[in-house]
Biopython code that builds the backbone (N, CA, C, O; Angstrom):
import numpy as np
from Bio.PDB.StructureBuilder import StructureBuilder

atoms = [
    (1, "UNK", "N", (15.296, 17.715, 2.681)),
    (1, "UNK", "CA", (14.012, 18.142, 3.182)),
    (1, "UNK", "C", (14.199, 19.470, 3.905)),
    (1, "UNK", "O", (15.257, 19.574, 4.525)),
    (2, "UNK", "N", (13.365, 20.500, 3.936)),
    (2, "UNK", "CA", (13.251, 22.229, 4.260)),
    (2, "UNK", "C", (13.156, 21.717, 6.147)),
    (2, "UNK", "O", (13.765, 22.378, 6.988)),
    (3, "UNK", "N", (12.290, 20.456, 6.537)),
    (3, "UNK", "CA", (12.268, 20.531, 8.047)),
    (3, "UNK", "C", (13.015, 19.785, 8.860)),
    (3, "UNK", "O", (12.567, 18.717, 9.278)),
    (4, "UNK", "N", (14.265, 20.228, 9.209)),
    (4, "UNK", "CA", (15.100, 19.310, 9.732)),
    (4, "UNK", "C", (14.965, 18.213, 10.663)),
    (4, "UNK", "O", (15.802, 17.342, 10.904)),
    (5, "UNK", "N", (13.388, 18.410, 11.340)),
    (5, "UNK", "CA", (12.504, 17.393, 12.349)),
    (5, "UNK", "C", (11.998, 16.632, 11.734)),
    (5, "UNK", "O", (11.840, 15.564, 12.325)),
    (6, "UNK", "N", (11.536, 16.686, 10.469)),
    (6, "UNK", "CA", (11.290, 15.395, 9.831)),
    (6, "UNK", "C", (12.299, 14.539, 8.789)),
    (6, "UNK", "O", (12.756, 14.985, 7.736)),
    (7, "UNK", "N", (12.559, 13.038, 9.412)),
    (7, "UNK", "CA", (13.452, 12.333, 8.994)),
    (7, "UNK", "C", (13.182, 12.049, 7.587)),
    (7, "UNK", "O", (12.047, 12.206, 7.138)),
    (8, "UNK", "N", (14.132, 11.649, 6.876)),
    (8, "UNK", "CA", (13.855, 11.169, 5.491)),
    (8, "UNK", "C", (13.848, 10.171, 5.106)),
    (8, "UNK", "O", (14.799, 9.398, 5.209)),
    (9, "UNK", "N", (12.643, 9.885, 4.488)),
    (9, "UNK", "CA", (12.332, 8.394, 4.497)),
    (9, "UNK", "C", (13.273, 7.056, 3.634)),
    (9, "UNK", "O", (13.638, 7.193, 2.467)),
    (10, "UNK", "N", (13.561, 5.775, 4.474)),
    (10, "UNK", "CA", (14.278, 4.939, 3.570)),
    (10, "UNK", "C", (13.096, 4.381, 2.766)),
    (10, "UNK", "O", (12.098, 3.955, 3.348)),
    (11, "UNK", "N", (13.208, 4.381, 1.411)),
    (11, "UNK", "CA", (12.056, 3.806, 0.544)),
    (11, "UNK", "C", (12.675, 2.096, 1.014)),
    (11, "UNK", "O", (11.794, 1.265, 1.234)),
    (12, "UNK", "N", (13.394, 1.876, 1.079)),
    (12, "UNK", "CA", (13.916, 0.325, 0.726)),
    (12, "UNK", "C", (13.116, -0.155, 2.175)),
    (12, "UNK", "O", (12.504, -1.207, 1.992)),
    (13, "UNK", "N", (13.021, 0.242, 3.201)),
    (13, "UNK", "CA", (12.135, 0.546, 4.486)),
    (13, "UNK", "C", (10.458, -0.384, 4.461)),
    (13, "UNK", "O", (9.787, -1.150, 5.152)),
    (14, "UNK", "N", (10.437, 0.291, 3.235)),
    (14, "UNK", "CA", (8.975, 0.758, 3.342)),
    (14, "UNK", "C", (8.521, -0.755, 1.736)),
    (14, "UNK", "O", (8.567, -0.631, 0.512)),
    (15, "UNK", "N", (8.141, -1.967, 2.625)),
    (15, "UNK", "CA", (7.741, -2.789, 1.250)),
    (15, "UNK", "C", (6.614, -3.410, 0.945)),
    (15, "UNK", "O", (6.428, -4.247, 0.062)),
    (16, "UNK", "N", (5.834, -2.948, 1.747)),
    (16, "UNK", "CA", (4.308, -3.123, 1.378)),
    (16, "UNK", "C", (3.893, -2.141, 1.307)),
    (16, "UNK", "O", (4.057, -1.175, 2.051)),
    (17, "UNK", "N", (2.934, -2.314, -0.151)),
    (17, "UNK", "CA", (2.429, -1.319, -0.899)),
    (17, "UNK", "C", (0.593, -1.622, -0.993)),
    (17, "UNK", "O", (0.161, -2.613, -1.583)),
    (18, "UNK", "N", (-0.193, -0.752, -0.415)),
    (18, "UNK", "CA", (-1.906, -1.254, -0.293)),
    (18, "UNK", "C", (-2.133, 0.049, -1.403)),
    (18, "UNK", "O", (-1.779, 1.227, -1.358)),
    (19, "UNK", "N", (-3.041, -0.904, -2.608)),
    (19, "UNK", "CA", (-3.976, -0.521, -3.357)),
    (19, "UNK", "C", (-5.046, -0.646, -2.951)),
    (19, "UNK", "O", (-5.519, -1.327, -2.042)),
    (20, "UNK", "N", (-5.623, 0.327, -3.947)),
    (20, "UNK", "CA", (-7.603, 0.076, -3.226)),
    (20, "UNK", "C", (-8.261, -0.785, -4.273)),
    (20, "UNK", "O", (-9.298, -1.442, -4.182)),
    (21, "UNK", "N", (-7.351, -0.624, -5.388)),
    (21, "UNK", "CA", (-8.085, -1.719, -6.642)),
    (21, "UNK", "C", (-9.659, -1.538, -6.351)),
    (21, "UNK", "O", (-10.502, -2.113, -5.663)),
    (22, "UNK", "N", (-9.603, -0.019, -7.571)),
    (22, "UNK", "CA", (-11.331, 0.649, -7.406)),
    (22, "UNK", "C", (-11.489, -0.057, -8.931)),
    (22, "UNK", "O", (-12.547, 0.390, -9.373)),
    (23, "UNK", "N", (-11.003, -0.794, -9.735)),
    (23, "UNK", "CA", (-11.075, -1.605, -10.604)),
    (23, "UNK", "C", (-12.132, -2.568, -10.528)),
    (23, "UNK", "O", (-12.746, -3.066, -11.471)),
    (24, "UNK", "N", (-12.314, -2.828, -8.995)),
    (24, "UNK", "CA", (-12.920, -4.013, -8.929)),
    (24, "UNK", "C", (-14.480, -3.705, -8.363)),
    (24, "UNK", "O", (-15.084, -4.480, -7.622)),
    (25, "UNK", "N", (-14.882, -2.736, -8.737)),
    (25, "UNK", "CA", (-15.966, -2.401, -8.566)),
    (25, "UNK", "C", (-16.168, -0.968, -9.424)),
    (25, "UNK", "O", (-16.729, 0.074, -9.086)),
    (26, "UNK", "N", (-15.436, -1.364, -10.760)),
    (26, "UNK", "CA", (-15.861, -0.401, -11.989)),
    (26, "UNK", "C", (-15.918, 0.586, -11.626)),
    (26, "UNK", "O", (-16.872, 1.239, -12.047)),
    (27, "UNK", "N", (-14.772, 1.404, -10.467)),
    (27, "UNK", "CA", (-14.980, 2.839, -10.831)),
    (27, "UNK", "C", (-13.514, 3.116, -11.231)),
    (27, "UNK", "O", (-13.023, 3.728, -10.282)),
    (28, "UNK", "N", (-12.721, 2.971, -12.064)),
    (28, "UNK", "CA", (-11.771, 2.988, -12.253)),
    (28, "UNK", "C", (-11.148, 2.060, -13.662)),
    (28, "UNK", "O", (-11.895, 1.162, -14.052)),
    (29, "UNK", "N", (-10.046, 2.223, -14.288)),
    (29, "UNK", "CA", (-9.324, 0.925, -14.991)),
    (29, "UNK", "C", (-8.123, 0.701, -14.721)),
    (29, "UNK", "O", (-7.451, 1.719, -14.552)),
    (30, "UNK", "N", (-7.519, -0.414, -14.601)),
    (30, "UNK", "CA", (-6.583, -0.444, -14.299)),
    (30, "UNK", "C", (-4.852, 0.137, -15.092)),
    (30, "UNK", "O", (-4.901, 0.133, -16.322)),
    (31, "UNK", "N", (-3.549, 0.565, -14.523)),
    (31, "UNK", "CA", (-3.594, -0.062, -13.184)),
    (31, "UNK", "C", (-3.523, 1.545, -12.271)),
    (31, "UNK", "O", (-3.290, 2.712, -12.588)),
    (32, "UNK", "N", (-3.938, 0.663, -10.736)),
    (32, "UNK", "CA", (-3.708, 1.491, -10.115)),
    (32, "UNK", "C", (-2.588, 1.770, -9.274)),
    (32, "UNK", "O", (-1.981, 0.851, -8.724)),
    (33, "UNK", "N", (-2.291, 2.878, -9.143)),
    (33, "UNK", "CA", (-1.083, 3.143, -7.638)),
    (33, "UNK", "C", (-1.227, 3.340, -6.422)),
    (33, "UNK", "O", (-2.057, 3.976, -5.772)),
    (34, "UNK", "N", (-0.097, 2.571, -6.084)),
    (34, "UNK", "CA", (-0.285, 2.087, -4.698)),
    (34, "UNK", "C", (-0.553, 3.736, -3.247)),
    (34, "UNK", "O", (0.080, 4.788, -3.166)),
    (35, "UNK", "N", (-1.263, 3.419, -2.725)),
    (35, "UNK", "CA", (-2.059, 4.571, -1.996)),
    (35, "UNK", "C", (-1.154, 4.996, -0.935)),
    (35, "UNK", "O", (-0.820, 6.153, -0.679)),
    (36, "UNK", "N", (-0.618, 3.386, -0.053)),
    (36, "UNK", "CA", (0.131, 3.742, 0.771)),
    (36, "UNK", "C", (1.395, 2.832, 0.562)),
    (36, "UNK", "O", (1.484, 2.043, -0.379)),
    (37, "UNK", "N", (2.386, 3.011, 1.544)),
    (37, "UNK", "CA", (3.320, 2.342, 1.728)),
    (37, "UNK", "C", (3.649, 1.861, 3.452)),
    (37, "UNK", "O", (3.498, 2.464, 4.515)),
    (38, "UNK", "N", (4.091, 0.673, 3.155)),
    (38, "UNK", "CA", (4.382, 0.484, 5.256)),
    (38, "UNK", "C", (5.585, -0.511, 5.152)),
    (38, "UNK", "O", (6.113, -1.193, 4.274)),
    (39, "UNK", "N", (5.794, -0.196, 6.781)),
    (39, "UNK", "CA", (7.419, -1.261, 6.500)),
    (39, "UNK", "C", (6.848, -2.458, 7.186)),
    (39, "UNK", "O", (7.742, -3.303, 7.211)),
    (40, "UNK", "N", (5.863, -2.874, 7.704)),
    (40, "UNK", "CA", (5.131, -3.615, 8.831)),
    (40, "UNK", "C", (3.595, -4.320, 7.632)),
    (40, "UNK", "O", (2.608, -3.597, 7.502)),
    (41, "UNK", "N", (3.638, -5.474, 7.026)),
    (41, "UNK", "CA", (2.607, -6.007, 6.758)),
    (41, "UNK", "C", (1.086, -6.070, 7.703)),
    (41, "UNK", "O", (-0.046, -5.801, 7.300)),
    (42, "UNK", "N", (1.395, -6.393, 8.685)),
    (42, "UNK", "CA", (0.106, -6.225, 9.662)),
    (42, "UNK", "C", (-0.582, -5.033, 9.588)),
    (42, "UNK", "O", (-1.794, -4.837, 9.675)),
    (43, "UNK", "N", (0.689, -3.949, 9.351)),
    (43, "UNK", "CA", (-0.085, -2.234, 9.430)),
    (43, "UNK", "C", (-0.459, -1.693, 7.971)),
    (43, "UNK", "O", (-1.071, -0.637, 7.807)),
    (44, "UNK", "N", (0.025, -2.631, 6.789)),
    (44, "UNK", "CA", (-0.794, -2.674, 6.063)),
    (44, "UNK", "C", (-2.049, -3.330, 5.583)),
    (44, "UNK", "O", (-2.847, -2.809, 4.804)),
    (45, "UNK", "N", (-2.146, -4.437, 6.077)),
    (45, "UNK", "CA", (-3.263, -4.898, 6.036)),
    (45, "UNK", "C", (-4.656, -4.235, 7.115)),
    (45, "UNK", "O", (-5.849, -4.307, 6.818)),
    (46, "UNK", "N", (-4.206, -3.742, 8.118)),
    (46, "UNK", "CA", (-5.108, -2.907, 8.858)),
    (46, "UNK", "C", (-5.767, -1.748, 8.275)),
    (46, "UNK", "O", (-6.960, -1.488, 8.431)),
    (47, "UNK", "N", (-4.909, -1.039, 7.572)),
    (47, "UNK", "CA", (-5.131, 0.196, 6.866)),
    (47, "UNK", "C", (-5.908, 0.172, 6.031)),
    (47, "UNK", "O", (-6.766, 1.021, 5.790)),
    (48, "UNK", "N", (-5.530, -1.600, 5.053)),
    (48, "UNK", "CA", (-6.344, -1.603, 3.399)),
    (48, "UNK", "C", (-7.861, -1.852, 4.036)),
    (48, "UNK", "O", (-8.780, -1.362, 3.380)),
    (49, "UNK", "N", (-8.301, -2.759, 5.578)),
    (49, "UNK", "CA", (-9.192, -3.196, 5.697)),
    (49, "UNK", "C", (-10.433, -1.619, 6.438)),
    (49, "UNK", "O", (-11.632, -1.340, 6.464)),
    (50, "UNK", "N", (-9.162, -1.057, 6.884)),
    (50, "UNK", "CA", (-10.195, 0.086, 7.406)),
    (50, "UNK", "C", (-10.762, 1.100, 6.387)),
    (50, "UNK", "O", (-11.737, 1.846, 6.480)),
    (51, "UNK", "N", (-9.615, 0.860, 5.095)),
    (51, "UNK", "CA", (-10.126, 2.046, 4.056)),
    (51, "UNK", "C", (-10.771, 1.454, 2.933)),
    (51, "UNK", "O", (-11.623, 2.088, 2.312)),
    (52, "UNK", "N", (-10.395, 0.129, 2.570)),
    (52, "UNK", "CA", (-11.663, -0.494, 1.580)),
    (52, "UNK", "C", (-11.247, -1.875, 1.643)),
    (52, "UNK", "O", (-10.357, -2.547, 1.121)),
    (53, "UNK", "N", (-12.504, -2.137, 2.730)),
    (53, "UNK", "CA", (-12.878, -3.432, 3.303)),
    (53, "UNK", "C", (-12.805, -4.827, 2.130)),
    (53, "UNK", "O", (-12.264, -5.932, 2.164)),
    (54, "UNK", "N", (-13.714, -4.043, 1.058)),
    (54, "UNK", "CA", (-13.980, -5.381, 0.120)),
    (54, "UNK", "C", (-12.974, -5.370, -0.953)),
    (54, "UNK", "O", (-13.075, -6.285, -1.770)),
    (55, "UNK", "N", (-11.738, -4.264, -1.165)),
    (55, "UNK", "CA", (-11.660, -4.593, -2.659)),
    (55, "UNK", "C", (-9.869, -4.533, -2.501)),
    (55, "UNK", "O", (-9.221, -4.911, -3.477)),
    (56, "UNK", "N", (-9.162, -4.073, -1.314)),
    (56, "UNK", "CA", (-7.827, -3.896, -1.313)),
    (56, "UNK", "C", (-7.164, -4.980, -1.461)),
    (56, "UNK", "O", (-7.715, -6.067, -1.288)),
    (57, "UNK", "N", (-6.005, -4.888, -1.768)),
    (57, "UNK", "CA", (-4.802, -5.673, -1.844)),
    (57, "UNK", "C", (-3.397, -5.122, -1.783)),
    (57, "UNK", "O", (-3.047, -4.038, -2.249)),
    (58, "UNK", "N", (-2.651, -5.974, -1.167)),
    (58, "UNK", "CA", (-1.303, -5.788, -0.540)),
    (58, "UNK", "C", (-0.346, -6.206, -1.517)),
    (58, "UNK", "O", (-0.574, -7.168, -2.249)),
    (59, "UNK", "N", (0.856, -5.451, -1.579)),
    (59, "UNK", "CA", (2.196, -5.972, -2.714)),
    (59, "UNK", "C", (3.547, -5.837, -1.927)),
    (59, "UNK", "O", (4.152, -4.842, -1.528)),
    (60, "UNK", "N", (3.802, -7.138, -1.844)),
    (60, "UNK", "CA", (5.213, -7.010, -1.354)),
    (60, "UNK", "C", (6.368, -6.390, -2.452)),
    (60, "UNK", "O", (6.672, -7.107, -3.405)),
    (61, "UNK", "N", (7.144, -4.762, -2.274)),
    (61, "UNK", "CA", (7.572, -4.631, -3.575)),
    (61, "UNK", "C", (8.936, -4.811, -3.812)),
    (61, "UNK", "O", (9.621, -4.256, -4.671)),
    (62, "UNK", "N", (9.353, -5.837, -2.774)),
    (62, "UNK", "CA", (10.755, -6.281, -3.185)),
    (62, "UNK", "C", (10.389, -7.898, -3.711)),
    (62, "UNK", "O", (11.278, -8.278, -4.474)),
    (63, "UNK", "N", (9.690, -8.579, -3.576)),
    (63, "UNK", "CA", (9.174, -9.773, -4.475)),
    (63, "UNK", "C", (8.622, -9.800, -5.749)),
    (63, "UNK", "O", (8.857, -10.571, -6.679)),
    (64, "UNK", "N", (7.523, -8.445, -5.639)),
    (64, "UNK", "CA", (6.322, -8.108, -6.865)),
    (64, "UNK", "C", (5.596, -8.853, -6.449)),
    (64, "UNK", "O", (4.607, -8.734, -7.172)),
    (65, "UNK", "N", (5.273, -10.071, -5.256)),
    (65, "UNK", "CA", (4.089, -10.724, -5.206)),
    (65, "UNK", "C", (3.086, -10.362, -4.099)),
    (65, "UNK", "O", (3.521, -9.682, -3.169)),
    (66, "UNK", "N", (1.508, -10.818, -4.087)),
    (66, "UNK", "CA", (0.343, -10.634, -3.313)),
    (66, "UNK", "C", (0.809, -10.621, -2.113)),
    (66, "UNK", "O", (1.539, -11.611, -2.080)),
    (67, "UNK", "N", (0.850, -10.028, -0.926)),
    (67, "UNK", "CA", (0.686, -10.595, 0.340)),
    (67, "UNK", "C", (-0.731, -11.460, 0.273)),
    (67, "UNK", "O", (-1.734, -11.068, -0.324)),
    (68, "UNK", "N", (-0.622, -12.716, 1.002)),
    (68, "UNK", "CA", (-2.184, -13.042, 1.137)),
    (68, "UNK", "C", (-2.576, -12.723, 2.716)),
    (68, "UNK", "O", (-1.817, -12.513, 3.662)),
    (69, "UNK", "N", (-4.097, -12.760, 2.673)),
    (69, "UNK", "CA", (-4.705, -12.637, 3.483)),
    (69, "UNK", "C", (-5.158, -13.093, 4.887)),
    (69, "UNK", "O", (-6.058, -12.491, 5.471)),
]
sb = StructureBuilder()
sb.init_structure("model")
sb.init_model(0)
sb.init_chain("A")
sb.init_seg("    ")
for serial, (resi, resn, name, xyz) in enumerate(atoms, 1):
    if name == "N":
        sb.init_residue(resn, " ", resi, " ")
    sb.init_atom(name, np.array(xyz, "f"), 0.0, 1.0, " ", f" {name:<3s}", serial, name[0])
structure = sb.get_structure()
C-alpha cells in the first residue's frame, strides 16, 4: 500500500459478508456481491439493517452459510 498509515487488511479477518440482495425486489438478477465485509457479525448486521432494512442478508465466508437473524 502507497500510505504507510494505513494498515493492510487481513481478508481471513474479515468473515461476514452483507449483500443487499436488490434481487429481491426486482431491481437486479442474481448473483450479487457482497457490498461489505466485517470481522464482527453484530456490525454486520447493523450495517445491512441501516442500509436495506427489508432485503439484506449476511454470509459467513468461511462456512458459505446464512448468518440468521
Amino acid at each position: 500500500m502507497a500510505d504507510r498509515r494505513l494498515a493492510v487488511p487481513e481478508i481471513e479477518c474479515y468473515r461476514f459478508a452483507v449483500f443487499c440482495c436488490s434481487f429481491k425486489v426486482d431491481l437486479s438478477s442474481p448473483p450479487d456481491h457482497a457490498l461489505a465485509l466485517f470481522a464482527d457479525s453484530a456490525m454486520a448486521r447493523r450495517y445491512g439493517a441501516w442500509m436495506w432494512p427489508g432485503t439484506y442478508e449476511i454470509v459467513d465466508v468461511v462456512t458459505g452459510k446464512p448468518v440468521c437473524e
